[in-house]
C-alpha positions as CSV (number, residue, x, y, z in Angstrom):
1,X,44.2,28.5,72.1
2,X,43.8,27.8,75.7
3,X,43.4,23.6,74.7
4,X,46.4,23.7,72.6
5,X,48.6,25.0,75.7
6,X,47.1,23.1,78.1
7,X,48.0,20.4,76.3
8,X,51.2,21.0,74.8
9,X,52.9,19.0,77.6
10,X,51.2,16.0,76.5
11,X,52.1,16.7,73.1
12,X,55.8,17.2,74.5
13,X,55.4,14.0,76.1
14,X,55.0,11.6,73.3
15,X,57.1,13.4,70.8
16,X,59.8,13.0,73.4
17,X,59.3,9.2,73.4
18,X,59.9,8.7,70.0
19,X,63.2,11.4,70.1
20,X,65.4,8.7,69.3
21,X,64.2,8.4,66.0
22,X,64.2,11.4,64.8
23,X,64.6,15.1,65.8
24,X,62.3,16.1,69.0
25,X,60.8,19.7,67.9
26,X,60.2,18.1,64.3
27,X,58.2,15.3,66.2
28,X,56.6,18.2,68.6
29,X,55.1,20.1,65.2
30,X,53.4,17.0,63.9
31,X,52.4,16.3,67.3
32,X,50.6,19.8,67.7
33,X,49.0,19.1,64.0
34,X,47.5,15.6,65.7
35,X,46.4,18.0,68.6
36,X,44.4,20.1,66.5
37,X,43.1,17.4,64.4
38,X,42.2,16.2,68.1
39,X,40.3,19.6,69.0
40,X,38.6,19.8,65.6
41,X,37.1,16.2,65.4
42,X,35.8,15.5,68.9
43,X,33.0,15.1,70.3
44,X,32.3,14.9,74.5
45,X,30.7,11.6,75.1
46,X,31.0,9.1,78.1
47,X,32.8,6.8,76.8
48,X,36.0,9.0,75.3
49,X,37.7,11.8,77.3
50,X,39.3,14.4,75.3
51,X,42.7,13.9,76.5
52,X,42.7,9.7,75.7
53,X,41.3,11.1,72.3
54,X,44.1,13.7,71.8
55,X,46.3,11.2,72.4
56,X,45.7,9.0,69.4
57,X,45.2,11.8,67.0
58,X,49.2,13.3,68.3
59,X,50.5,9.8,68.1
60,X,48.8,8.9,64.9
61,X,50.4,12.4,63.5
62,X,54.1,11.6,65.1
63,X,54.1,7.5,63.8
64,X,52.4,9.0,60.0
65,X,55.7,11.1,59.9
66,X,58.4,8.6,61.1
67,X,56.3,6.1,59.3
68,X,58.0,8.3,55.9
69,X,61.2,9.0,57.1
70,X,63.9,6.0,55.3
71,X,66.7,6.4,57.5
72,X,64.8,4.8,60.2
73,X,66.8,1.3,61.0
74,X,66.5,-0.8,63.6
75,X,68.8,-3.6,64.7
76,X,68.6,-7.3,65.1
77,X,68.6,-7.6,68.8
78,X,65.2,-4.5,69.4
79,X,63.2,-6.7,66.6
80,X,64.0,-9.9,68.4
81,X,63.3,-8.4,71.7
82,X,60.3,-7.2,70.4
83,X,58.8,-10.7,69.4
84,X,59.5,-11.8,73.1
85,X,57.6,-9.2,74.5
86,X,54.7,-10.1,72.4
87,X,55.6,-14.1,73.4
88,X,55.5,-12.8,77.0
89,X,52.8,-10.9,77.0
90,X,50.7,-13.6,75.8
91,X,51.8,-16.2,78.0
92,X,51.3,-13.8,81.7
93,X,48.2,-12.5,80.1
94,X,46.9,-16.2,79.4
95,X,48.2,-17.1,83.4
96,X,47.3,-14.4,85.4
97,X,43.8,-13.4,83.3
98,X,44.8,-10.4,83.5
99,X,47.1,-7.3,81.2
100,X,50.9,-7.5,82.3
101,X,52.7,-4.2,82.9
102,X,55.8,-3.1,81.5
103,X,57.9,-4.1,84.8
104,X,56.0,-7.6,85.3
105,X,57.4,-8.2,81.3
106,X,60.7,-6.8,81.7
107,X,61.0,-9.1,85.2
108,X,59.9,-12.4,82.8
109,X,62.3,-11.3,80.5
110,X,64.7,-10.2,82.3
111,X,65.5,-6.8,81.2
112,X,65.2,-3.4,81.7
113,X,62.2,-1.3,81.7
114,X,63.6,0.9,79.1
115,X,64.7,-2.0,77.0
116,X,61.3,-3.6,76.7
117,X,59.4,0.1,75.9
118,X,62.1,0.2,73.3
119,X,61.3,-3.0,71.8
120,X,57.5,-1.3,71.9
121,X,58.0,1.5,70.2
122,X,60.4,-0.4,67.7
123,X,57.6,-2.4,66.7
124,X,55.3,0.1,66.9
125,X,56.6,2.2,64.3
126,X,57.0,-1.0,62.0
127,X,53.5,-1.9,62.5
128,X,52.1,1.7,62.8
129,X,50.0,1.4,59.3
130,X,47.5,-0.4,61.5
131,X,47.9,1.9,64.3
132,X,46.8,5.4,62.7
133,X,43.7,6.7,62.6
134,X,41.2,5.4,60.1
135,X,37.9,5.1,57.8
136,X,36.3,2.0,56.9
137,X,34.9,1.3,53.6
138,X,32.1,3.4,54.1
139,X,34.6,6.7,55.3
140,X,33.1,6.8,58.5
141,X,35.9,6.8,61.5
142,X,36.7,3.5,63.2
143,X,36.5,3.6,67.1
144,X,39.6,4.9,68.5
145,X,39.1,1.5,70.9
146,X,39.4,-0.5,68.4
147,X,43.4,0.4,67.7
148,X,44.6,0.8,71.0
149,X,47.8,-1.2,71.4
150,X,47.7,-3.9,73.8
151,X,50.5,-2.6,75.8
152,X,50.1,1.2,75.6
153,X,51.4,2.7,78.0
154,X,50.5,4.8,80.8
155,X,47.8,6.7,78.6
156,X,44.4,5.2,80.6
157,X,41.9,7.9,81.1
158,X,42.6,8.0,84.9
159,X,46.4,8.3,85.3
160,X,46.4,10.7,82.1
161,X,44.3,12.9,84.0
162,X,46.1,13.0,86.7
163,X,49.6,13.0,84.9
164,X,48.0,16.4,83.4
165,X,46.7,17.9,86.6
166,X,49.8,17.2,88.3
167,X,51.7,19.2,85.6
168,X,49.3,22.3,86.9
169,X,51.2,22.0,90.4
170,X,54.0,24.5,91.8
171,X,57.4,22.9,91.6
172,X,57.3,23.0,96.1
173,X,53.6,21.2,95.4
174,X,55.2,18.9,93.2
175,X,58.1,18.2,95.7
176,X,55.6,17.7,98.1
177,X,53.1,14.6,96.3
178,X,56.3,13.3,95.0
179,X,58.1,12.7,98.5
180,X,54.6,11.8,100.0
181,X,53.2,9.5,97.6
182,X,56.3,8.2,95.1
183,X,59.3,8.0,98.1
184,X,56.4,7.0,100.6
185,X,57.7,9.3,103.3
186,X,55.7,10.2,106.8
187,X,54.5,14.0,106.9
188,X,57.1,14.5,109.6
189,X,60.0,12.8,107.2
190,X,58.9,15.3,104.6
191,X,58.7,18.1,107.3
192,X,62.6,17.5,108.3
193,X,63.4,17.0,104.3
194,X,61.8,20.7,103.6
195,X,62.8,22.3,106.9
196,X,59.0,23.1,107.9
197,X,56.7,21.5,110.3
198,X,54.7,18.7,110.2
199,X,51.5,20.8,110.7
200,X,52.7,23.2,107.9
201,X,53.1,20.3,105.5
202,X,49.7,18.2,106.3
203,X,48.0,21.4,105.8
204,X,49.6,22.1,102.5
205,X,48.6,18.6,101.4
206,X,45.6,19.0,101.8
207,X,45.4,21.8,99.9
208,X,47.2,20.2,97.0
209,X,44.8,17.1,96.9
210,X,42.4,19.2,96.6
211,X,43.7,21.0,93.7
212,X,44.6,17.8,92.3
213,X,40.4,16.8,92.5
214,X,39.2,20.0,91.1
215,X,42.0,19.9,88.2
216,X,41.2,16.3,87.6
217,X,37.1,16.9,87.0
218,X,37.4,20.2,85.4
């Protein structure tokens, strides 16, 4: 019980990603079914983290389900935007040596951030019979590794982790990492901002980084 809640925001997460498709506490359930496949079927080794492996199992769950559901269209212009991306993608990766983001391909493109994760999950959900988890010939599970999108995003063992642990934090502690470290503000900036001191707020910092750590390797 206490893995299913403290993951149900992940769960929340993806389902809510795919909400334009279809309704967002439908998506949730077979989310939470993925998530206790999940919890079932792992087992800790170095190379898989639980949360990257949850992840698979609740997407697998949500595409499986919108992968049935017929009244799924989508239009002309999010499948040809999708076959630029994959163009794109190519062409940075092949230049650079190195896996484009979301923003660098929505700056080749020219369009929005939102447009080009669209044009993801579009194809995605076409193309989701080779994305859910499977068996080979022999029944044996293939490595989750092996089916990871190219251009998944934002699910790398790291920045989940954190994404997760930052969840954890007080809605002030929140308010705090995001003006320090997302609107790159000086302690005394924040200070003014949240009518404290700057001593007050480099002290509470500190405290919340190291919350973050001891969240992050529990």
């Amino acid at each position: 019980m206490e893995n299913i809640l403290k993951y149900e925001k992940l769960v929340n997460s993806i389902a809510s990603k795919f909400s334009y498709y279809s309704n967002f506490e439908d998506l949730k359930q077979e989310g939470m079914i993925g998530l206790l496949k999940a919890i079932q079927k792992y087992q800790p080794n170095d190379r898989t983290k639980f949360s990257t492996y949850a992840v698979y199992w609740i997407k697998g769950e949500i595409l499986e389900y919108l992968r049935k559901d017929k009244n799924i269209k989508f239009s002309k212009e999010i499948l040809s935007l999708s076959k630029k991306v994959d163009i794109c993608y190519e062409q940075l990766r092949n230049k650079w040596n190195k896996e484009p983001s979301i923003s660098e391909i929505a700056y080749c493109l020219e369009e929005s951030e939102a447009n080009i994760i669209d044009a993801i999950y579009a194809k995605e959900l076409i193309l989701s019979s080779d994305y859910g988890i499977k068996e080979d010939e022999d029944g044996k599970e293939i490595n989750l590794y092996d089916m990871v999108p190219y251009y998944e995003i934002g699910y790398q063992d790291d920045v989940l982790d954190l994404k997760l642990a930052l969840e954890e934090l007080s809605e002030e502690e929140k308010e705090i990492i995001h003006l320090r470290y997302f609107q790159e503000m000086t302690q005394s900036e924040v200070s003014k901002r949240l009518g404290t001191n700057q001593v007050q707020i480099s002290r509470n910092e500190s405290k919340i980084l190291q919350k973050l750590k001891e969240n992050i390797t529990a």
